[in-house]
C-alpha positions as CSV (number, residue, x, y, z in Angstrom):
1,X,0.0,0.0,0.0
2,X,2.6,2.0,1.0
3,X,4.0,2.5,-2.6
4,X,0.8,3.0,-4.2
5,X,-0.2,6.0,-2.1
6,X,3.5,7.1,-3.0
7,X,2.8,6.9,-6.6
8,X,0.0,8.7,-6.5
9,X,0.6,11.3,-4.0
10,X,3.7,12.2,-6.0
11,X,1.5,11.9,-9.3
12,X,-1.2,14.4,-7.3
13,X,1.4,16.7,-6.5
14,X,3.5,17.3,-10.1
15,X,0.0,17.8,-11.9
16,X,0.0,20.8,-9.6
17,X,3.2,21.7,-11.0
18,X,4.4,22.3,-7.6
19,X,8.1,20.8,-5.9
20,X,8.0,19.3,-3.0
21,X,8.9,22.7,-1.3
22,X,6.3,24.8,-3.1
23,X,3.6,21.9,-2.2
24,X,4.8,22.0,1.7
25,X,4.6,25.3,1.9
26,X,1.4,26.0,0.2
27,X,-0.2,22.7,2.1
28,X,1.4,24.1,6.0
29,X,-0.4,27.4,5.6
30,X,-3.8,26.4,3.9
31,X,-4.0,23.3,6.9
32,X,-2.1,24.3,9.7
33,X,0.1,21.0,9.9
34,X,4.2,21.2,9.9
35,X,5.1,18.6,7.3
36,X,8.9,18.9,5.6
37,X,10.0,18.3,2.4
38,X,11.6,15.5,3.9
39,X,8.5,13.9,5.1
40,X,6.8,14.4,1.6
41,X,9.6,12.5,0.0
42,X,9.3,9.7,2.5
43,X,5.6,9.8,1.4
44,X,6.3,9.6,-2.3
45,X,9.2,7.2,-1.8
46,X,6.6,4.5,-0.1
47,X,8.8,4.5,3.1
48,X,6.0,6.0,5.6
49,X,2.4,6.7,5.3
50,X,0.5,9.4,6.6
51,X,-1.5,9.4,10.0
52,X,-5.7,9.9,8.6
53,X,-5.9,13.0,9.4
54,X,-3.0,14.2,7.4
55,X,-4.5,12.1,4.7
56,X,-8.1,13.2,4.9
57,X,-6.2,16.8,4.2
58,X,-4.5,16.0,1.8
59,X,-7.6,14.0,-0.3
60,X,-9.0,17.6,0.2
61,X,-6.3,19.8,-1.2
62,X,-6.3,17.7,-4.3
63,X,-10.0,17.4,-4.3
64,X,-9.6,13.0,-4.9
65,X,-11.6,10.7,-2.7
């Protein structure tokens, strides 16, 4: 599971056109969480999932189910 979200988070995040930088940044202020770049590429690298909430959030942001 872990590398599937990965994929797609990662697929989610370059259709935005955004780095992994830009996205943290923009994600932090609209949600109030304090997520690193590092943490995004653990995400996208299938190495950690995200707790629900973070995921609920980020389901949101990209407006996916």
């Amino acid at each position: 599971m872990n590398e599937e979200f990965g994929k797609r988070f990662k697929q989610l995040r370059t259709e935005t056109k955004l780095n992994q930088q830009e996205f943290v940044d923009l994600f932090n202020n609209k949600y109030n969480f304090n997520f690193t770049r590092q943490a995004i590429s653990l995400y996208e690298n299938g190495k950690r999932i995200p707790e629900i909430d973070a995921l609920t959030s980020f389901a949101e942001y990209f407006g996916v189910s």
